[in-house]
C-alpha positions in Angstrom: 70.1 -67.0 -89.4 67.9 -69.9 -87.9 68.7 -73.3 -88.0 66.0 -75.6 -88.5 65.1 -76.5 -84.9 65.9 -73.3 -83.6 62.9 -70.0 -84.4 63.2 -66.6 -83.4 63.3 -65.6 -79.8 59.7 -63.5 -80.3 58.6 -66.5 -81.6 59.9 -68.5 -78.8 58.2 -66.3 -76.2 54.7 -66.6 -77.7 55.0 -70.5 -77.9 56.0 -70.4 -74.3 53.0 -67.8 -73.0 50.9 -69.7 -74.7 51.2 -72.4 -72.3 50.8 -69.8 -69.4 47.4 -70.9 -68.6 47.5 -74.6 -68.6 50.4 -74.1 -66.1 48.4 -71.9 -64.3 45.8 -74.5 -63.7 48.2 -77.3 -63.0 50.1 -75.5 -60.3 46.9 -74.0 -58.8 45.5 -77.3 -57.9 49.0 -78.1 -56.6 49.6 -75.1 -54.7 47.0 -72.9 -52.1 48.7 -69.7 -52.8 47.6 -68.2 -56.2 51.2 -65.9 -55.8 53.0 -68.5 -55.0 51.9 -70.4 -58.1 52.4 -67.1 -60.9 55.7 -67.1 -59.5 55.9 -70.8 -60.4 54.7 -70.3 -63.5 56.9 -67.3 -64.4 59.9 -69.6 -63.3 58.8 -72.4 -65.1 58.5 -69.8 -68.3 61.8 -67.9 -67.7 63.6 -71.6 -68.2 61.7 -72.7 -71.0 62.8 -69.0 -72.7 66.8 -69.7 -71.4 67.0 -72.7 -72.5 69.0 -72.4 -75.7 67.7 -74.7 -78.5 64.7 -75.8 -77.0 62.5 -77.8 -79.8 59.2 -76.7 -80.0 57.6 -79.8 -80.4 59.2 -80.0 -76.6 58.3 -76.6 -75.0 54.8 -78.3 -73.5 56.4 -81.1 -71.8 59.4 -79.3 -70.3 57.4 -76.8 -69.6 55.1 -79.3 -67.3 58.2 -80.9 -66.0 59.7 -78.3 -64.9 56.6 -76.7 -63.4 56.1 -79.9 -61.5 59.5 -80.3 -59.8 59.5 -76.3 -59.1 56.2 -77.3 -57.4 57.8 -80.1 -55.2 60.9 -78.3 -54.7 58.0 -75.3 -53.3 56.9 -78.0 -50.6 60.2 -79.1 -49.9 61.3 -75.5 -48.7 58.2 -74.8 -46.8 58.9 -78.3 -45.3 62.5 -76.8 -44.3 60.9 -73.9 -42.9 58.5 -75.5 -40.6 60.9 -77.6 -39.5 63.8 -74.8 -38.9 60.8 -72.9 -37.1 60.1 -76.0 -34.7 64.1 -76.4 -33.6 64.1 -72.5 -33.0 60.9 -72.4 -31.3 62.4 -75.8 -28.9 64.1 -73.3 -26.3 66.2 -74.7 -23.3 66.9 -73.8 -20.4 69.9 -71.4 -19.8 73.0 -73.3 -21.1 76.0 -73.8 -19.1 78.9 -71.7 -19.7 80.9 -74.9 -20.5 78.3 -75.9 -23.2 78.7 -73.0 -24.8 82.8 -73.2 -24.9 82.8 -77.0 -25.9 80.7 -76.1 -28.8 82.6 -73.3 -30.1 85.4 -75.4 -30.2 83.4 -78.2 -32.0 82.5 -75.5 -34.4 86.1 -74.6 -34.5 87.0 -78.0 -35.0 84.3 -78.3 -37.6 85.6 -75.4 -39.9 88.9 -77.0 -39.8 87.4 -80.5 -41.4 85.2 -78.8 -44.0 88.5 -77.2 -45.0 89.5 -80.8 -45.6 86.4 -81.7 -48.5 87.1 -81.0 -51.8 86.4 -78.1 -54.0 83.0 -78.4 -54.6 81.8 -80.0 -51.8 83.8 -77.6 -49.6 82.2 -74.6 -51.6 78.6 -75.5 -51.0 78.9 -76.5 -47.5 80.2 -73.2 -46.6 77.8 -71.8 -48.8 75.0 -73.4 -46.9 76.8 -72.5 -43.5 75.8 -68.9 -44.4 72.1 -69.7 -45.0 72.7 -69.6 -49.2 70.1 -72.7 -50.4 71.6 -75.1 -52.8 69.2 -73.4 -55.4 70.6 -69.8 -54.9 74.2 -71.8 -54.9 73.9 -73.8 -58.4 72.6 -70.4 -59.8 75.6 -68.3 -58.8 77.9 -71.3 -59.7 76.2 -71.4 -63.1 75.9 -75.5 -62.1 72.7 -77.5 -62.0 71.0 -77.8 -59.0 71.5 -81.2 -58.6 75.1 -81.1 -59.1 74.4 -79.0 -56.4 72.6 -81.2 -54.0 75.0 -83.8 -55.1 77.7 -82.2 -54.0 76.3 -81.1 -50.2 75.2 -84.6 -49.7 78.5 -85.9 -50.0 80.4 -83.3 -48.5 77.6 -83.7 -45.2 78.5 -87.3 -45.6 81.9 -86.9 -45.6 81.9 -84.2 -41.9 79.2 -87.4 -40.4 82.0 -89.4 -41.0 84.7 -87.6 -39.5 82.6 -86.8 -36.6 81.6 -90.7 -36.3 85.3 -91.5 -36.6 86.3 -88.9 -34.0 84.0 -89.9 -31.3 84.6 -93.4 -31.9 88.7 -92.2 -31.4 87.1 -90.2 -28.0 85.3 -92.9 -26.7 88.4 -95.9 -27.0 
């Protein structure tokens, strides 16, 4: 039983793998790494084919749309990376036995005021806290990524505040 903007899911397959190559050429000239860029694609694909009524007068332009952010969102990992790599490569000295209690306790502290955010934010902080991306998070959450993002952009805001309002308490 098909409705009329809805075709069987064989159907639906071929219409989207028939776009595989066009996407193959605009990711390649976006990405270096031809691997990188069939696991794009196959992303991109695997969307287009979950989507639930996707028209197919619509399949070419999600398909690019998708493709493109999944391309930025590529760049904006490896841009994480490099920039995780450069704090862990920044060693200091030997710390002080001190600097190492005062910041267990500010981590201590910490904990205790993410406890404070609410649901959502307080899920996907923690989330991040054990290295889980915002991606991996909406997927497991069954949420949109940028529900997501959303949500640990307000709950970091929310700890920078504290902290602000903290050290501003300290320092009177």
């Amino acid at each position: 039983m098909n409705c009329s903007n809805e075709f069987p899911r064989e159907l639906s397959w071929d219409a989207i793998a028939g776009h595989r190559e066009r996407l193959m050429r605009l990711v390649r000239r976006r990405l270096p790494n031809a691997q990188d860029a069939e696991d794009l694609v196959q992303e991109a694909m695997l969307r287009a084919a979950a989507h639930g009524n996707l028209d197919r007068a619509r399949i070419g332009p999600f398909l690019t749309s998708v493709a493109l952010r999944l391309c930025v969102d590529h760049y904006r990992e490896q841009e994480r990376r490099r920039r995780l790599l450069t704090r862990a490569a920044d060693v200091r000295g030997p710390e002080l036995p001190d600097e190492g209690v005062c910041d267990k306790d500010f981590g201590r502290w910490l904990l205790g005021q993410v406890d404070q955010l609410r649901g959502r934010e307080r899920q996907v902080v923690l989330a991040r806290a054990q290295g889980i991306s915002t991606l991996e998070f909406a997927r497991m959450h069954q949420i949109s990524v940028k529900a997501a993002e959303g949500a640990f952009t307000r709950g970091r805001a929310r700890l920078r505040l504290v902290c602000a309002q903290a050290l501003d308490g300290a320092a009177a």
